[in-house]
ZALUM-793256 format. One record per residue (C-alpha): x, y, z. Coordinates in steps of 0.02 Angstrom, whole numbers, plus 32768, in hexadecimal, padded with zeros to 4 digits. Example, Ala and Ser with C-alpha at 12.3 -4.5 7.8 and 13.67 -1.06 7.14 Angstrom:
// ZALUM-793256
82677F1F8186/82AC7FCB8165/
// end
This chain:
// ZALUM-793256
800080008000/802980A87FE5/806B812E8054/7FE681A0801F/7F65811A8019/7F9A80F480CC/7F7F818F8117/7ED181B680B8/7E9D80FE80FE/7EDD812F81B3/7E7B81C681A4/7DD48173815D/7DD1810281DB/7DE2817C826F/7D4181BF821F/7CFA811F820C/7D2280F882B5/7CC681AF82DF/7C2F8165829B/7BA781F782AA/7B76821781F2/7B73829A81A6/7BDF83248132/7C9F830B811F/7CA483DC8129/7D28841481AC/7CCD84738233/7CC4853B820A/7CAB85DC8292/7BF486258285/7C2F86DB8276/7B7187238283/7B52871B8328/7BE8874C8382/7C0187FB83C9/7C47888F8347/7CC9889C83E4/7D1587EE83BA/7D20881482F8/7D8288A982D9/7E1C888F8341/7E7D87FD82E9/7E9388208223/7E41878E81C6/7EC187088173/7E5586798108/7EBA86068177/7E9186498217/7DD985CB823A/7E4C853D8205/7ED985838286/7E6B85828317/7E2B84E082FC/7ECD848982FF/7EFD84ED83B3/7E66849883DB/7E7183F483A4/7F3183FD83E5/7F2F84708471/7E7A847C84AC/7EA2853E84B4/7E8485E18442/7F11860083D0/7F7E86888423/7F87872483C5/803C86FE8386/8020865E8364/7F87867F82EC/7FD586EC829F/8077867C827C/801985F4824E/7FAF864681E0/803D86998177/808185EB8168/7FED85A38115/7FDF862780B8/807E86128080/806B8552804D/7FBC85837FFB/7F788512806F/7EA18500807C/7E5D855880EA/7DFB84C38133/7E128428818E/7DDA83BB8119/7E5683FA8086/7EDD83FF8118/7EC8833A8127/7ED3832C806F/7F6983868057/7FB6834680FB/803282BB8096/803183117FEB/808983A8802A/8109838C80A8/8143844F80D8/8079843A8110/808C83878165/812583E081C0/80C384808202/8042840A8248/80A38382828B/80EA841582EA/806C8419835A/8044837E837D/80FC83748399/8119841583F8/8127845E84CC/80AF846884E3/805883C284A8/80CF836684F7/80C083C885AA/800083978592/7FF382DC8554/80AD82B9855F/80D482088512/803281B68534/7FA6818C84A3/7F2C815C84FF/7F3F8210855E/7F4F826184C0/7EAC82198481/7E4D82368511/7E8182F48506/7E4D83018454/7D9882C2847F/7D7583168511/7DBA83C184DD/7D6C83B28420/7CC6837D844D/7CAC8371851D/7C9A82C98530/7D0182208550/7D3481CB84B3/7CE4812B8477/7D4E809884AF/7D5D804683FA/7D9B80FD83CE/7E0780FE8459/7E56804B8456/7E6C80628386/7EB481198379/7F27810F8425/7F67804B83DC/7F8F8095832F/8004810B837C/805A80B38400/8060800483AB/8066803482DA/80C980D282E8/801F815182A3/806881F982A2/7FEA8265834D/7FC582ED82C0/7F73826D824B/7F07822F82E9/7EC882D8832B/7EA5830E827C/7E3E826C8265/7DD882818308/7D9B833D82E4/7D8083278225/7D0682A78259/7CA382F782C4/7BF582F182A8/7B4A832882ED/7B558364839D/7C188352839E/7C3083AF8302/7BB2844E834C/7C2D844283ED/7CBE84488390/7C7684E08323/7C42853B83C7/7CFD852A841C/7D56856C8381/7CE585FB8370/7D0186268435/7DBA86078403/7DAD868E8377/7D5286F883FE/7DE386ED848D/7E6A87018402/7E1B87AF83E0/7DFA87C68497/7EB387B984C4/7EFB880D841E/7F3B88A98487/7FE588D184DC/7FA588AB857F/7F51880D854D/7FEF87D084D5/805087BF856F/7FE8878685D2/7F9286F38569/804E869B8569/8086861085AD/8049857385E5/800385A5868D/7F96861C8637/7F74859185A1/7F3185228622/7EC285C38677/7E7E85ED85BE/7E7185328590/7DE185328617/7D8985B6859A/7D83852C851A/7D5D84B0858F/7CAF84F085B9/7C6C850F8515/7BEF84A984DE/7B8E84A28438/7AF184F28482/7B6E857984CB/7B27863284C9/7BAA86BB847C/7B5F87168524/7B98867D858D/7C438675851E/7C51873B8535/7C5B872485F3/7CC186908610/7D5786FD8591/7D39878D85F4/7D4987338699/7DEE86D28659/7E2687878628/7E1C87CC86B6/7E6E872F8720/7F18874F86B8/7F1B880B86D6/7F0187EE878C/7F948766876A/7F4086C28790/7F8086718709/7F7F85B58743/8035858B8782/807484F4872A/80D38465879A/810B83BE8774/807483838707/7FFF83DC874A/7FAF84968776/7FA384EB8811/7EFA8558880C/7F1B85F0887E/7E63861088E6/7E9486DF88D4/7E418751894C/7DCA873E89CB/7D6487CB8A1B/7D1887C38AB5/7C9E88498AF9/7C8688A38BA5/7BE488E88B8A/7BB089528C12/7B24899E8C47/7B428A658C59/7B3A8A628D21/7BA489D28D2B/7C358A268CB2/7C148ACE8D05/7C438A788DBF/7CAB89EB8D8A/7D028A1A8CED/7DB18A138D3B/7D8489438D6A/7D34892E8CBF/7DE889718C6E/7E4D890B8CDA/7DFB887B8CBA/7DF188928C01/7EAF88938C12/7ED3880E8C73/7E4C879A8C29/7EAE87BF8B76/7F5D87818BC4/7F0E86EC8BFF/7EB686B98B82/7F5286D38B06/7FBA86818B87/7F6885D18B5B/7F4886028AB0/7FBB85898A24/802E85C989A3/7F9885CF8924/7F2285DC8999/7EB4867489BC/7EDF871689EB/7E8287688A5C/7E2D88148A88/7DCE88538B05/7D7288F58AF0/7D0789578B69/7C71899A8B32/7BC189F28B6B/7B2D89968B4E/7AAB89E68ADB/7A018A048B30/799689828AC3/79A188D28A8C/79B288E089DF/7A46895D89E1/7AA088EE8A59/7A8E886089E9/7ADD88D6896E/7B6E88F189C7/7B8F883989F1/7BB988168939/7C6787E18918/7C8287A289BE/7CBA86F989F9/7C6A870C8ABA/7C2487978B37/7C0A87C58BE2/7B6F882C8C04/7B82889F8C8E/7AF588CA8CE9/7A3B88ED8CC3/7A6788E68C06/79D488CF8B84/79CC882B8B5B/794C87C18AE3/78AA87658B39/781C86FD8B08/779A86AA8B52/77AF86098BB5/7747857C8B65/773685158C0A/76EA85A28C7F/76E7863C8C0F/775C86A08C81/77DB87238C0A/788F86D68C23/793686F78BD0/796086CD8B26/7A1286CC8AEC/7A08867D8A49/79F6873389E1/7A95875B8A4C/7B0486C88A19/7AC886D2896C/7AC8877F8948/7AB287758886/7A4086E48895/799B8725882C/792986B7887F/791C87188918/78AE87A08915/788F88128989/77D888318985/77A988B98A28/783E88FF8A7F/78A6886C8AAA/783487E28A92/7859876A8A16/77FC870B898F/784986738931/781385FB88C5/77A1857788E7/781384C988EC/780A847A884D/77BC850587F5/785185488787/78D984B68787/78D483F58791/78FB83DF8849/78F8844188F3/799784C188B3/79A38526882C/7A078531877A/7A5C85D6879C/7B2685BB87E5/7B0286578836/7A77861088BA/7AFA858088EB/7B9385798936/7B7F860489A1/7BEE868F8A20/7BD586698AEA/7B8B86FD8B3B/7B8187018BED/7B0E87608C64/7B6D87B38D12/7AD788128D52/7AA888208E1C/7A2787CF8E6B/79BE888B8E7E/79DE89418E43/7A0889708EFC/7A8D89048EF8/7AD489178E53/7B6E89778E79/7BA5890A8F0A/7B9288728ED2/7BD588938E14/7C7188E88E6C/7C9F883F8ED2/7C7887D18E37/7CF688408DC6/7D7E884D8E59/7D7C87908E59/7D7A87708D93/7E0D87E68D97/7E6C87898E20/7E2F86EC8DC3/7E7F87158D02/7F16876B8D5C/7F5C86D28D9E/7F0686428D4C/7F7285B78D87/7F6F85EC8E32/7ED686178E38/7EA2855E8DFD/7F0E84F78E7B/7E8185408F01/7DE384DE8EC2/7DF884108EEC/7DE583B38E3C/7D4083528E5C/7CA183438E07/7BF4830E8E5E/7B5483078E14/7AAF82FC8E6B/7A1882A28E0C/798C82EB8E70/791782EF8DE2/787982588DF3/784C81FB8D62/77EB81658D56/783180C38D13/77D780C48C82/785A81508C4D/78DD80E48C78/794580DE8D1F/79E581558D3C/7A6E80F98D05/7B1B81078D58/7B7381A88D08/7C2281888D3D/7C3B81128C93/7C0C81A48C3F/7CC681EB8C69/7D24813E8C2D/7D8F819D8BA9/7D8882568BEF/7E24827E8C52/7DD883108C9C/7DC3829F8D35/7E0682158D98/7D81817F8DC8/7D7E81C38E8A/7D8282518E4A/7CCE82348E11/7C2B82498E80/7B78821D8E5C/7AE382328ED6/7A5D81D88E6A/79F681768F12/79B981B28FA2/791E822B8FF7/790582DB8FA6/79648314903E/79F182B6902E/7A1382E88F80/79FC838C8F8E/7A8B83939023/7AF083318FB8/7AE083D18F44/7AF8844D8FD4/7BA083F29008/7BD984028F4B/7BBE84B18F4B/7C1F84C19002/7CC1844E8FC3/7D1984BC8F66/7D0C844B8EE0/7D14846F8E21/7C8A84358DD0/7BE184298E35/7B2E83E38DBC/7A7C83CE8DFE/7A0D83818D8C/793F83A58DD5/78B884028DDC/78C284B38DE6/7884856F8DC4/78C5861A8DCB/78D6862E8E77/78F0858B8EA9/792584CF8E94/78D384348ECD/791583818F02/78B382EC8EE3/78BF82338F38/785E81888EFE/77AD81AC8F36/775381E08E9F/76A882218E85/76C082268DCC/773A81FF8D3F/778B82A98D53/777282E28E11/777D829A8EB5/774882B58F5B/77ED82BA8FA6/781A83638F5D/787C83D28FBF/788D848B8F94/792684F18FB9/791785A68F81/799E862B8F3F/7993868F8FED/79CE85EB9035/7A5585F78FD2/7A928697902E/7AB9862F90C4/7B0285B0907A/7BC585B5903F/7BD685A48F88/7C8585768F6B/7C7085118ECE/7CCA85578E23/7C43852C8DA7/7B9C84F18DCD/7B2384998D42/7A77849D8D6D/7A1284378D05/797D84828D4B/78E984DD8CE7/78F585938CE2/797385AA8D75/79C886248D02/793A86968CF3/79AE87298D1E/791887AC8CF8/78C487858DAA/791C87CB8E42/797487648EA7/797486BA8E21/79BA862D8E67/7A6086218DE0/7A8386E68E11/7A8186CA8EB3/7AEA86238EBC/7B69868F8E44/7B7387278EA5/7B5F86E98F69/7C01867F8F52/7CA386508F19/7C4785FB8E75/7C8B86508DD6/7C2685F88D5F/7B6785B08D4A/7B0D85678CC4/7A5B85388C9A/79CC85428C4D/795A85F18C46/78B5856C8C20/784084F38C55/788A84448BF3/788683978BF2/793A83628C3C/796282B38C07/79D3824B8C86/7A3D822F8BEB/7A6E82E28BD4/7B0582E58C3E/7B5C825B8BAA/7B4A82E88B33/7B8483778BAD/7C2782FB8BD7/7C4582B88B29/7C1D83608AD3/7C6583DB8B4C/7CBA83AA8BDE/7D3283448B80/7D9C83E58B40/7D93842D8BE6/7E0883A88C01/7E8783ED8B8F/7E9284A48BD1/7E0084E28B6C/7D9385688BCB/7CDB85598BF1/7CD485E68B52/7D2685818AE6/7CDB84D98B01/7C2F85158AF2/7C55858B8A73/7BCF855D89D3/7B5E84EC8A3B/7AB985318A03/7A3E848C8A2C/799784D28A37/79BC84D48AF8/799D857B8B3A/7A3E85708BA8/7A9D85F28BF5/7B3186298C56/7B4086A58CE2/7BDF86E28D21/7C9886C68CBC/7C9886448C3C/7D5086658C1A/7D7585EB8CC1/7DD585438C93/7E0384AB8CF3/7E9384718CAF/7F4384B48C68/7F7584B18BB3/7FAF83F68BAC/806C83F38B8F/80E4835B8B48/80B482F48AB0/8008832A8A71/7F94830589BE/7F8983498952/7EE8833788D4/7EEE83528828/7E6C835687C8/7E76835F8703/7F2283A1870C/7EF1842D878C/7F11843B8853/7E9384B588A0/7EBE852C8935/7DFF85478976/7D87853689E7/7D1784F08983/7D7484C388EA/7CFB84E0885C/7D35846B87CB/7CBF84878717/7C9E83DA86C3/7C458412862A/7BE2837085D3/7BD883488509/7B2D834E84C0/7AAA82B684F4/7A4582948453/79AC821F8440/79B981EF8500/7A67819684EE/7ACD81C4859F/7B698230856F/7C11820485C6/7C9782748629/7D2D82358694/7D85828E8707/7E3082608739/7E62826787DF/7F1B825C881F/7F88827888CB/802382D9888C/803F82E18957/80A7828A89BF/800E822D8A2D/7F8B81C58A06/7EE5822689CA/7E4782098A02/7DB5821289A7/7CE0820F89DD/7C70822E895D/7BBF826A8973/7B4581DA892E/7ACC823888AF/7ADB82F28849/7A7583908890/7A3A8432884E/7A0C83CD87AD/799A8439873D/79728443866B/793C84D3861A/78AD845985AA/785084218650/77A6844A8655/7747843786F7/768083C686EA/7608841C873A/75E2835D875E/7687834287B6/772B82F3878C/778D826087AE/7841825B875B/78B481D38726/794E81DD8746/79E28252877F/7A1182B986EF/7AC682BB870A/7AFE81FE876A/7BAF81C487C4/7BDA81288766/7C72811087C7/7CC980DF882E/7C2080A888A1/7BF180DC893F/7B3E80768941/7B6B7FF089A4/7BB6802B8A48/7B7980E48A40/7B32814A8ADE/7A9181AD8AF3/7A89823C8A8D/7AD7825C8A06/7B7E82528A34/7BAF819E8A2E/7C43814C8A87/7CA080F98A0B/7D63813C8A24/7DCD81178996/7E88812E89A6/7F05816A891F/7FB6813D894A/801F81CF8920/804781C38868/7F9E8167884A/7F1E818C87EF/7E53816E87FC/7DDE8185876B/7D2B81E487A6/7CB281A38706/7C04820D8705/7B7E82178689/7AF58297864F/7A4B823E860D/79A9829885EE/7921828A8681/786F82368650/77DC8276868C/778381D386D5/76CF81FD86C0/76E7823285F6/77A281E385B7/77CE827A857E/7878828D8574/78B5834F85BE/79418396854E/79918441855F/7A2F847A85BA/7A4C84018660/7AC1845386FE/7AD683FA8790/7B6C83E0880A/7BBD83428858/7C2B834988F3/7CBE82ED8939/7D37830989CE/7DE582E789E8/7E7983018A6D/7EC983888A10/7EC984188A87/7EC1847189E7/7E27842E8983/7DCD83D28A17/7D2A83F589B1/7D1D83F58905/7C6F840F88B7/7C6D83E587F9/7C098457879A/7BAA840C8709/7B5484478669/7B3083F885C9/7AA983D08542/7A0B8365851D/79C883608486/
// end
């Protein structure tokens, strides 16, 4: 056979092996619908569509400036086509051309990214083409005919995009024309130098990356502007052995006072700002964030508050601040409503009269309980320090500040004084039929944050008992201090076995917040899984007065009347406590938890319980990147689903650290939504999950919850592959199939003090 022959029939099968149908036309930019902005910068070359598509094809990046230009003077040059598909013709025929693009595949940068490995290479050309894994007969064919029969890389690549067809072709199309877009974007002295080198490839690559072929230009508009504006604030990614580090960049935290409270205590509110900043920065990593803490007066309403929480990662609310209500379902009393606050540019909240609040009926405008919109997840952590009455505002702030000041000042010090212990008291009755309170302890098994005897539960016993079991918590002076019963705003109650119904017994006893005034409250942070003892708009609430009538810096609980399940504290452990372990503050291990719980905080989430961990630590990569954040937000944008068939991404997870990793992933997606659903008036019932974990599994042995117990370890050096799928949701009562644009997020946690959370955000395509 031929040489020429040989490479036409390597190419022809590739297609083949591509096997959507189809026209053999090379994909081409749609120029109409992009922005005049993005068209008049770079002067057109008839080689510059072609240009872009091979940085994509090899790269997964925009050409650079330079580089389009140098490659499109060389084609010219050769009187090469201007398209893919004449490129593959000519490929053999005309070897200055075979040269120029064996070049690439041959270059730096393509070896920094797939280095000698096919099967890598392969993978890379899929998922960076067209979103999605590659087919395993495509796979095993294209990464065996380089490795075992010597096929040039170039002839492969050019054989996977020229066959792209259907939704992988409109994919393709989309990313080139976003390339075009960021080319022109960055086609100005500032952006030349900033848009080189491969830290700020791999930042722009993620451009690429989430492009879709149902991609707005609007949505392609923002995600260039926001990758512009990450290199002139220099966070280009910084490259390491194999992989990237992703720097979190700054952090803002708020002191939002009230105007009496910064007219008497500005001087506190500025030395705390300052102190809280070196602390924070103290324990922050190389890459991690940096921190600021600003001082500012509250505005007089809710909605301008909300306003000036934007852009922040976490605040402290000073005083008798305006903060968001609604009505309590249960017993129609006005509580507290942070939500608005922690999502500032979430549109579903609507302020209605003053600072009520109106949202959306559940169900009503996505698939499940949480919505579509990035913005109304993965929220700040805003805290409430207000006193228990306006006559003792000023007092009681002052003493709170003096000690957050002492506390941030010397944190390690200041640490050594509480006794590491943890006792929880299950004083809330429910029948069997609900299931009996399990022992909590084995909920700890894998979290180092405490020792065994460390460890105390009070689940038996008379309402009385339990509730002094609580009471000696609070007086121990130890660290972490949870009551899970009945309660209200002004109080809490302890139950014992003698029921009157499934929810209530007879042995209640009630112990009420001007108890707590005679009581010593020495614990650090106390969770009260009680409803509505955080309804901080009624004097003297039990969670203000437990905060400010002790040594307690911390509280948390919910502002509500809710159903607590005994299986809650799995989730709280798995989900939250677990980074505590590794030095991570109450801020930043609750940061983004936005659960449809109305929870809040009172008093200084910036409190930890352990040190940064020292000596050899993980490190998890994943897809080439190491995050530095608290939660690390990692897009995993999907390939197109068509006719119902379930679409395929992998992510690939390694330890480049020097410990083993450990890995819990959360059981099923959340937040899943489609733009085609269509609510019955009739009701709905509907199949399936939209986007799926295929594996590894955590069925079999996982907890309560969502968060399921599986730990899998990757040795350092190894390597774990995280499979998930997107397929469209049925409607149960019709079959109808619901199409449109799917999000939805995933989570996993790890041992990296770095990345302890990482919550994948997904988006892709039904159609």
């Amino acid at each position: 056979m031929g040489s020429l022959a040989k490479i036409l029939l390597w190419l022809g099968i590739g297609v083949a092996l591509h096997g959507c149908g189809g026209s053999s036309q090379g994909p081409a930019i749609e120029q109409d619908t992009v922005s005049p902005k993005y068209l008049a910068t770079v002067q057109t070359n008839n080689h510059e569509v072609v240009v872009q598509q091979l940085y994509l094809a090899f790269f997964g990046r925009p050409a650079d400036p330079a580089g389009l230009r140098y490659f499109s003077d060389v084609f010219a040059t050769l009187r090469a086509p201007t398209d893919l598909s004449g490129i593959v013709a000519a490929y053999y025929s005309d070897p200055a051309l075979r040269d120029t693009i064996n070049s690439l595949a041959d270059s730096a940068e393509a070896k920094a990214l797939y280095g000698d490995d096919a099967t890598y290479l392969i993978t890379a050309v899929y998922r960076q083409s067209f979103n999605r894994d590659a087919e395993a007969a495509g796979l095993e064919y294209w990464s065996g005919a380089i490795a075992r029969s010597g096929v040039n890389r170039a002839v492969a690549v050019l054989a996977i995009v020229t066959g792209a067809r259907n939704e992988d072709l409109d994919t393709f199309q989309r990313k080139a024309q976003a390339a075009r877009m960021f080319t022109v974007a960055a086609d100005t002295t500032a952006g030349r130098a900033l848009y080189d080198g491969l830290g700020s490839n791999a930042l722009v690559r993620d451009v690429l990356a989430n492009v879709r072929g149902t991609s707005s230009v609007p949505e392609i508009e923002a995600r260039i502007a926001g990758a512009m504006a990450a290199l002139a604030n220099r966070r280009a990614y910084v490259i390491k052995d194999g992989y990237a580090e992703v720097p979190a960049g700054e952090r803002i935290i708020l002191l939002l006072a009230a105007p009496d409270q910064l007219s008497a205590h500005r001087d506190r509110l500025d030395r705390l700002a300052t102190v809280l900043a070196a602390d924070m920065n103290s324990h922050s990593s190389p890459y991690g964030p940096v921190w600021k803490v600003f001082v500012r007066q509250a505005e007089s309403s809710a909605p301008a508050v909300r306003d000036q929480l934007r852009d922040s990662s976490g605040a402290i609310l000073v005083g008798a601040v305006p903060v968001p209500t609604r009505i309590d379902a249960g017993d129609g009393s006005v509580t507290p409503f942070l939500d608005p606050y922690r999502l500032p540019s979430c549109a579903r909240y609507r302020f209605t009269s003053g600072a009520f609040v109106d949202t959306p009926a559940a169900g009503s405008d996505h698939i499940w309980l949480t919505s579509e919109d990035p913005n109304c997840r993965n929220g700040a952590v805003v805290s409430i320090l207000r006193a228990t009455g306006a006559e003792r505002q000023q007092t009681e702030i002052a003493s709170k500040l003096d000690q957050m000041i002492a506390y941030h000042r010397d944190r390690q010090a200041q640490d050594a004084t509480w006794t590491r212990s943890y006792q929880r008291t299950n004083a809330l009755w429910l029948s069997p039929k609900f299931g009996s309170v399990p022992d909590n302890a084995g909920y700890w098994h894998d979290i180092p944050l405490y020792t065994p005897e460390q460890l105390g539960y009070r689940t038996a016993g008379t309402g009385s008992e339990r509730l002094a079991a609580f009471l000696a918590c609070l007086g121990s002076r130890g660290e972490m201090c949870s009551f899970n019963g009945h309660g209200s705003g002004g109080l809490i109650v302890a139950e014992g076995p003698d029921p009157v119904s499934d929810f209530h017994s007879s042995d209640a006893v009630y112990f009420r917040a001007q108890e707590l005034r005679n009581t010593p409250v020495q614990a650090k942070f106390v969770n009260l899984d009680s409803c509505s003892t955080h309804n901080f708009l009624l004097p003297d609430s039990f969670a203000s007065t437990l905060l400010m009538s002790g040594q307690s810096l911390l509280t948390l609980g919910s502002t509500m009347i809710e159903m607590q399940s005994s299986e809650a504290e799995r989730e709280e452990v798995a989900a939250n406590y677990q980074s505590l372990s590794y030095g991570a503050t109450f801020a930043e291990a609750y940061i983004g938890k936005i659960d449809n719980t109305p929870l809040n905080f009172q008093g200084d989430p910036f409190i930890s319980l352990r040190p940064r961990p020292s000596g050899p630590q993980p490190k998890l990569v994943v897809d080439g990147k190491h995050y530095n954040a608290h939660p690390a937000i990692v897009d995993m944008p999907f390939g197109d689903s068509a006719n119902g068939n379930a679409v395929f991404k992998t992510l690939h997870i390694s330890n480049a650290g020097t410990a083993d990793l450990r890995l819990r992933f959360t059981i099923s997606s959340q937040n899943v939504t489609a733009t085609g659903k269509v609510n019955s008036p009739n009701g709905n019932a509907w199949s399936g999950q939209g986007f799926s974990l295929v594996s590894p599994s955590v069925w079999n042995e996982s907890g309560g919850g969502n968060t399921g117990n599986i730990i899998f370890v990757v040795k350092p050096g190894g390597a774990l592959d995280v499979r998930m799928s997107l397929a469209p949701i049925t409607e149960g009562n019709t079959g109808k199939r619901v199409t449109g644009i799917y999000s939805g997020t995933h989570e996993f946690y790890s041992n990296d003090p770095d990345a302890p959370r990482v919550i994948l955000e997904m988006k892709g395509s039904a159609r």
